[in-house]
C-alpha positions in Angstrom: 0.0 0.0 0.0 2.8 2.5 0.8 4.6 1.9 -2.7 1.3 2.6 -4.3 0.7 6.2 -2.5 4.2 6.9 -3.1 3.3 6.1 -6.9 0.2 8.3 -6.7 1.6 11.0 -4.8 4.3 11.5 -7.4 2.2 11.6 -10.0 -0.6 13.8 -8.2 0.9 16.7 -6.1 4.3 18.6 -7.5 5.0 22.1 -4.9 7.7 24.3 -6.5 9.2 27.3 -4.7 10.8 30.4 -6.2 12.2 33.3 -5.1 14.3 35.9 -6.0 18.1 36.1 -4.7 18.1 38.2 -1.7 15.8 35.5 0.5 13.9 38.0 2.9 13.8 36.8 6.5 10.2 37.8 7.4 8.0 34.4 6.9 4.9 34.2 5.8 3.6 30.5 5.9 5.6 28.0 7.9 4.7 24.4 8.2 6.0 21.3 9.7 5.0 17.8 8.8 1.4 18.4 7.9 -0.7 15.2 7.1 -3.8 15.1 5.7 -6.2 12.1 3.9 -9.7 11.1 4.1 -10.7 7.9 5.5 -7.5 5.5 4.1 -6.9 7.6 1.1 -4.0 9.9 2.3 -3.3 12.9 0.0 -0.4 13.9 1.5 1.8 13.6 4.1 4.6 15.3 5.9 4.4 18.5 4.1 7.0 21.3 5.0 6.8 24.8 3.7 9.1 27.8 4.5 7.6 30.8 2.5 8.9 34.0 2.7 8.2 37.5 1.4 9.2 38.0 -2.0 8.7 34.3 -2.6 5.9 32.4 -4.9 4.6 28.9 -4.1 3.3 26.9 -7.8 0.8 24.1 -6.6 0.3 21.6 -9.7 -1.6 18.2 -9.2 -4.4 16.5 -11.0 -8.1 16.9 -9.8 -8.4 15.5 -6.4 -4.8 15.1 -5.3 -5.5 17.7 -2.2 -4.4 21.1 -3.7 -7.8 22.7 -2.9 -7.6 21.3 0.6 -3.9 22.4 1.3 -5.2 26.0 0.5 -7.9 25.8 2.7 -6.0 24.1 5.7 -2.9 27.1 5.3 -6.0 29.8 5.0 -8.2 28.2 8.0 -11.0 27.6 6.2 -10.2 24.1 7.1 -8.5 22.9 10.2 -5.9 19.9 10.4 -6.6 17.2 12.4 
């Protein structure tokens, strides 16, 4: 089972960061090892982020792979759990 979620996971969810070269040091979003599925489906798991002012995040993923829901659990819209 883990092999396949690793399978999907690459093939669902890609986060790219970039930012210009002077890295400011006033964060934005910071997140350690969030987790998040439904029932036994994970969608992801032990996702870090470091974003910083002046610095874009590009979420790309196919229809379902938990992009939507990552927005809404870093906005509050939806809480972790």
């Amino acid at each position: 089972m883990a092999a396949q979620y690793d399978k999907f996971k690459a093939k669902n969810i890609r986060m790219n960061m970039k930012s210009d070269e002077s890295r400011s040091k006033h964060v934005l979003v910071n997140v350690k090892n969030l987790s998040l599925g439904y029932g036994d489906t994970p969608l992801f798991d032990k996702v870090n982020i470091d974003l910083r002012e002046g610095e874009a995040l590009e979420l790309r993923g196919r229809n379902g792979a938990g992009k939507s829901t990552l927005l809404k659990i870093l906005s509050r819209i939806t809480e972790p759990t």
